[in-house]
MMTF fields as JSON, N, C-alpha, C and O atoms, coordinates in Angstrom:
{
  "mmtfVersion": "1.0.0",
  "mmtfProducer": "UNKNOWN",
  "numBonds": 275,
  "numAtoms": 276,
  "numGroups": 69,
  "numChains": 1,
  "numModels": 1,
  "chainsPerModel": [1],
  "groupsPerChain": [69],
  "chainIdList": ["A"],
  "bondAtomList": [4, 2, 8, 6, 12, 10, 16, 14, 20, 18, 24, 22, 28, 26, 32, 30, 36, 34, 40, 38, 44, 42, 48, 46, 52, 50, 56, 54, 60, 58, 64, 62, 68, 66, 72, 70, 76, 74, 80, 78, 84, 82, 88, 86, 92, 90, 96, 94, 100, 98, 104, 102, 108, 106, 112, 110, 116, 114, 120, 118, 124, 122, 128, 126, 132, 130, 136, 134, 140, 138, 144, 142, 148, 146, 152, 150, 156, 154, 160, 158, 164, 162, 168, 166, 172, 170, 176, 174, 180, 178, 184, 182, 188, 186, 192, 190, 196, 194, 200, 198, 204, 202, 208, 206, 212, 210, 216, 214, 220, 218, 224, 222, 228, 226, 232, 230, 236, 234, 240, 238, 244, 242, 248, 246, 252, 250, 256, 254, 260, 258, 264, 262, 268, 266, 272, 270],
  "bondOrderList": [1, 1, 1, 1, 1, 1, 1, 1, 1, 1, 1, 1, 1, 1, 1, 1, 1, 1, 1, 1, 1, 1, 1, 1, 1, 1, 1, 1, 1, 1, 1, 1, 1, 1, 1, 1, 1, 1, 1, 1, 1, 1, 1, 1, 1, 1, 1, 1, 1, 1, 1, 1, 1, 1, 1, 1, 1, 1, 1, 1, 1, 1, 1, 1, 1, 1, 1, 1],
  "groupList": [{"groupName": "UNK", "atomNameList": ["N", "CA", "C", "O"], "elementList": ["N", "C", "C", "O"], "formalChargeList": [0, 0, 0, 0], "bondAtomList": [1, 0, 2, 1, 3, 2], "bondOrderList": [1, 1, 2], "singleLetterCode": "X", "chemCompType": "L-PEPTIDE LINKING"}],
  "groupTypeList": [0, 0, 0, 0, 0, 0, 0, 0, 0, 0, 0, 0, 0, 0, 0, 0, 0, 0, 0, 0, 0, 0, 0, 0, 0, 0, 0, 0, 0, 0, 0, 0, 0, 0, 0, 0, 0, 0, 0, 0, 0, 0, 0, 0, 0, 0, 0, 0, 0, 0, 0, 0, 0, 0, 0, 0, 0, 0, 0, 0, 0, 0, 0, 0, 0, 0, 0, 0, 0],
  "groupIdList": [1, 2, 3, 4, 5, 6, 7, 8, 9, 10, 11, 12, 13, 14, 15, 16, 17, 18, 19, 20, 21, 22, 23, 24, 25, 26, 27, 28, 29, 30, 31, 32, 33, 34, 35, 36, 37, 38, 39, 40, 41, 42, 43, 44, 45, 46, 47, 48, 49, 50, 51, 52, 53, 54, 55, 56, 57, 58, 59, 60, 61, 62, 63, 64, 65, 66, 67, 68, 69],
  "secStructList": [7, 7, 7, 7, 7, 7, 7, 7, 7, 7, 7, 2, 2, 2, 2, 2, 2, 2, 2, 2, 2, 2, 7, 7, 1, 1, 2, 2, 2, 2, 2, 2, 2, 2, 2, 2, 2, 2, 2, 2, 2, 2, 2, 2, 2, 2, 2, 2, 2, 2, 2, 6, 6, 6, 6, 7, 7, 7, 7, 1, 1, 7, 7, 1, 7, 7, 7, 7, 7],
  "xCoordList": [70.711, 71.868, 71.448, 70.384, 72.123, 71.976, 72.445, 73.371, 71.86, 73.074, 72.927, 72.066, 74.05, 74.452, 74.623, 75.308, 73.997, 74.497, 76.604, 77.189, 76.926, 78.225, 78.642, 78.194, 79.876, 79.919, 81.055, 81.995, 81.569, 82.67, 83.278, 82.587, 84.331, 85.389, 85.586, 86.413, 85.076, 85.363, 85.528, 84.75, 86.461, 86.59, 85.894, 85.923, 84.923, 83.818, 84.053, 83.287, 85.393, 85.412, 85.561, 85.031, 86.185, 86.379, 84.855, 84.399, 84.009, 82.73, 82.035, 81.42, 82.12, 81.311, 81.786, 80.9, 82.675, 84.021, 83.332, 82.808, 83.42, 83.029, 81.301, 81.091, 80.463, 79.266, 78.952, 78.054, 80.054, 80.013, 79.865, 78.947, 81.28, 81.764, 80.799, 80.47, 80.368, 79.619, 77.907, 77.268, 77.485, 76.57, 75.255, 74.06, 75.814, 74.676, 74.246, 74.861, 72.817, 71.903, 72.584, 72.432, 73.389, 73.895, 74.984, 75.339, 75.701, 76.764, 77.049, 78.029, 75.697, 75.78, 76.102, 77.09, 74.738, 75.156, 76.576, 77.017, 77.298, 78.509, 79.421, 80.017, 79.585, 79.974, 80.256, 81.252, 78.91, 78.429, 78.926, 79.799, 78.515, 79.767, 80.823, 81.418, 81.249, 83.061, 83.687, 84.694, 82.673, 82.947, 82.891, 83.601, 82.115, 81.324, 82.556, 83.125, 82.891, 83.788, 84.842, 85.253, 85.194, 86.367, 86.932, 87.747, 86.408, 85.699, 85.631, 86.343, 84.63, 85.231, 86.362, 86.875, 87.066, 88.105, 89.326, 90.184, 89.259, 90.396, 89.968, 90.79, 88.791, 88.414, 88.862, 89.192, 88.9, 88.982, 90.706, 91.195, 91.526, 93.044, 93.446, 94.436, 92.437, 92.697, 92.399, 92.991, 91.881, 91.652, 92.549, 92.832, 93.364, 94.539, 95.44, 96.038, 95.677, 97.042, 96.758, 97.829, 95.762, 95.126, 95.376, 95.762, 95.075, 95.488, 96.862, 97.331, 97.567, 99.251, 99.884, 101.084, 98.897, 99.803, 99.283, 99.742, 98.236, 98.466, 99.334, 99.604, 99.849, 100.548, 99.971, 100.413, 98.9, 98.506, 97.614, 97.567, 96.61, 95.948, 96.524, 97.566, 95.394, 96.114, 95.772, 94.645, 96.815, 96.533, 95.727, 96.386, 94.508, 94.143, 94.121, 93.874, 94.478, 94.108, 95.415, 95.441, 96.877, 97.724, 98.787, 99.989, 97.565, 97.615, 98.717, 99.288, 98.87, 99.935, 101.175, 101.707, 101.706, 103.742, 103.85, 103.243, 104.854, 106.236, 106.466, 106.406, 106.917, 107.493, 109.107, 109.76, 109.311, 111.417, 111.584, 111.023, 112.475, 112.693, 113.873, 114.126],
  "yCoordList": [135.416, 134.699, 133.852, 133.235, 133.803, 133.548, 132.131, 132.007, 131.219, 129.98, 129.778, 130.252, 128.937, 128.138, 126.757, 126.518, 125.711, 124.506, 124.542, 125.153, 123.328, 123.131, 121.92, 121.243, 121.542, 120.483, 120.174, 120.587, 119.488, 119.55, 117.794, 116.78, 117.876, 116.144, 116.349, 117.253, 115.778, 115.698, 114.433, 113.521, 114.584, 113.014, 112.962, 113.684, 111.768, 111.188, 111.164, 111.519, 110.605, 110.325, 111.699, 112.004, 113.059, 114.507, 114.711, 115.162, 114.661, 115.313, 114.635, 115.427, 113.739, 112.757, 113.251, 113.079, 113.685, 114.27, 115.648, 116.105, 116.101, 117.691, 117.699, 118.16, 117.307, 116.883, 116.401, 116.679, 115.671, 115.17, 116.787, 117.327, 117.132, 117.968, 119.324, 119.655, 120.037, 120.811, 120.789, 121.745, 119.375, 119.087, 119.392, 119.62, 119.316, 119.787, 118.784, 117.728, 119.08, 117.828, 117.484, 116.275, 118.086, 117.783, 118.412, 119.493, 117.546, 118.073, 119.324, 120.027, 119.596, 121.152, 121.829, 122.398, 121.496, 122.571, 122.742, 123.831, 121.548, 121.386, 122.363, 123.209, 122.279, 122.725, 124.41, 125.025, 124.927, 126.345, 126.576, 127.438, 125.895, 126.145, 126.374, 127.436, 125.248, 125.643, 126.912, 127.595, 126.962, 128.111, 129.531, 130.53, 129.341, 131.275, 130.944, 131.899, 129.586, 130.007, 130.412, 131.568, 129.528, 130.183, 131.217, 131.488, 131.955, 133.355, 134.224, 135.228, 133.967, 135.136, 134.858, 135.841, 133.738, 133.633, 134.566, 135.211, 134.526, 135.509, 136.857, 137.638, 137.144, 138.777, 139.247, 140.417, 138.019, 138.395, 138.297, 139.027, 137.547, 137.878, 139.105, 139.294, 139.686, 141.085, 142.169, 143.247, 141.937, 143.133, 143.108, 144.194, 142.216, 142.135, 142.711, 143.606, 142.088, 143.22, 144.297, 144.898, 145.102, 146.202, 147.102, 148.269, 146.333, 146.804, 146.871, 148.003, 145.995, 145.898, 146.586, 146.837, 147.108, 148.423, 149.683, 150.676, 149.883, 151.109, 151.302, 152.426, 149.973, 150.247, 149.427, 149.664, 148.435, 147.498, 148.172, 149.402, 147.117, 147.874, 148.421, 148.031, 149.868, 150.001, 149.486, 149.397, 149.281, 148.224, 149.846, 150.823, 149.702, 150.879, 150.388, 151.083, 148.95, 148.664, 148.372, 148.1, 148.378, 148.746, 147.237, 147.201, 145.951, 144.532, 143.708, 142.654, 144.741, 143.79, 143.826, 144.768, 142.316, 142.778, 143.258, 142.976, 144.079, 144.897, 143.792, 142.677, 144.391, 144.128, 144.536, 145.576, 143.452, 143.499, 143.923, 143.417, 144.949, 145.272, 144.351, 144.552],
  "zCoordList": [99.511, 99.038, 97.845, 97.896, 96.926, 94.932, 95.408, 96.209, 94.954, 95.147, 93.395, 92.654, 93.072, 91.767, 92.191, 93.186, 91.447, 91.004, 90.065, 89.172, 91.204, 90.904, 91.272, 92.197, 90.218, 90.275, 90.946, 90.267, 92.259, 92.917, 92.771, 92.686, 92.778, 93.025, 94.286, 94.405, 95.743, 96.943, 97.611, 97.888, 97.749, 98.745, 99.66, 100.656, 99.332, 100.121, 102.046, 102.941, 102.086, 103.92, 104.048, 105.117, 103.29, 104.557, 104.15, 105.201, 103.433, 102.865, 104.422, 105.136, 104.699, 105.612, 107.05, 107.886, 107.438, 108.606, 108.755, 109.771, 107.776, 107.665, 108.27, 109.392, 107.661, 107.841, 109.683, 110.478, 109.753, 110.918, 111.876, 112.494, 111.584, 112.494, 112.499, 113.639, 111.6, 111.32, 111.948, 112.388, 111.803, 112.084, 110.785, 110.973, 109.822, 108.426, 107.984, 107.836, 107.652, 107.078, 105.867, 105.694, 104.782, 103.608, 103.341, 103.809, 102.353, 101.667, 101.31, 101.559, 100.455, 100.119, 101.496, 101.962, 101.986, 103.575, 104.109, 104.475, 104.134, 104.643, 103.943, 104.61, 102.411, 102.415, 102.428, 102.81, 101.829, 102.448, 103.544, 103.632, 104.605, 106.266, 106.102, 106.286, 105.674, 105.723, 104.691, 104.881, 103.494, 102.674, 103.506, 103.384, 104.131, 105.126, 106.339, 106.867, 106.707, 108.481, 107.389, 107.287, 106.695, 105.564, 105.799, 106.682, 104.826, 104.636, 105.655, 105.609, 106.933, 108.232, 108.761, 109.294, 108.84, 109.255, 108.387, 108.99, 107.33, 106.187, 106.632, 107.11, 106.504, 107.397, 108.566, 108.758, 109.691, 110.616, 110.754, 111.617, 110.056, 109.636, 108.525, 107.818, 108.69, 107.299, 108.799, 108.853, 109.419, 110.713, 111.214, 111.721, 111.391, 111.993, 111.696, 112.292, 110.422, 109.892, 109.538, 109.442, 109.208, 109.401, 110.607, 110.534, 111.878, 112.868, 113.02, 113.136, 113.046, 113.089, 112.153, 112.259, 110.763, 110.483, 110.921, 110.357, 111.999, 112.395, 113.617, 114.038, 114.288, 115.179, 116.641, 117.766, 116.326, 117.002, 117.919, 117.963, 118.957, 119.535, 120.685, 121.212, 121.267, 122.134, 124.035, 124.523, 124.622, 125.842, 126.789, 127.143, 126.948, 127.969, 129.768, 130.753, 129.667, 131.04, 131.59, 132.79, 130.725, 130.739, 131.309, 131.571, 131.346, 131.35, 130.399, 130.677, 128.857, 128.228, 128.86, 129.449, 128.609, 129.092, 127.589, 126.556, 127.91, 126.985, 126.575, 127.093, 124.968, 124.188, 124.1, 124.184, 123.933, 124.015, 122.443, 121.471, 122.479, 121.076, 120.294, 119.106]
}
């Protein structure tokens, strides 16, 4: 992984929140985290509708309720 120097305007208390919550020794780190959960999170909402246009998954254990049309 390439990193670049950049220059960001972040408000100090979420930079400090984030840090908190994340648990990263630094800013940078922090924000790298939230950039990558970001990021799989949009992927893992692109599988989705991916799936929902082939017609959703299918229930094999036969556990979902019906859908009301």
């Amino acid at each position: 992984m390439a990193l670049t120097r950049t220059n960001l305007l972040l408000e100090t208390e979420k930079v400090r929140r984030l840090r908190k919550t994340l648990r990263s020794r630094s800013n940078s780190e922090a924000v790298r985290l939230a950039i990558d959960e970001r990021l799989a999170a949009e992927a893992g909402l692109q599988a989705l509708r991916a799936l929902r246009n082939v017609g959703g998954p299918e229930d094999v254990f036969g556990r979902a309720p019906t859908r009301k049309a």
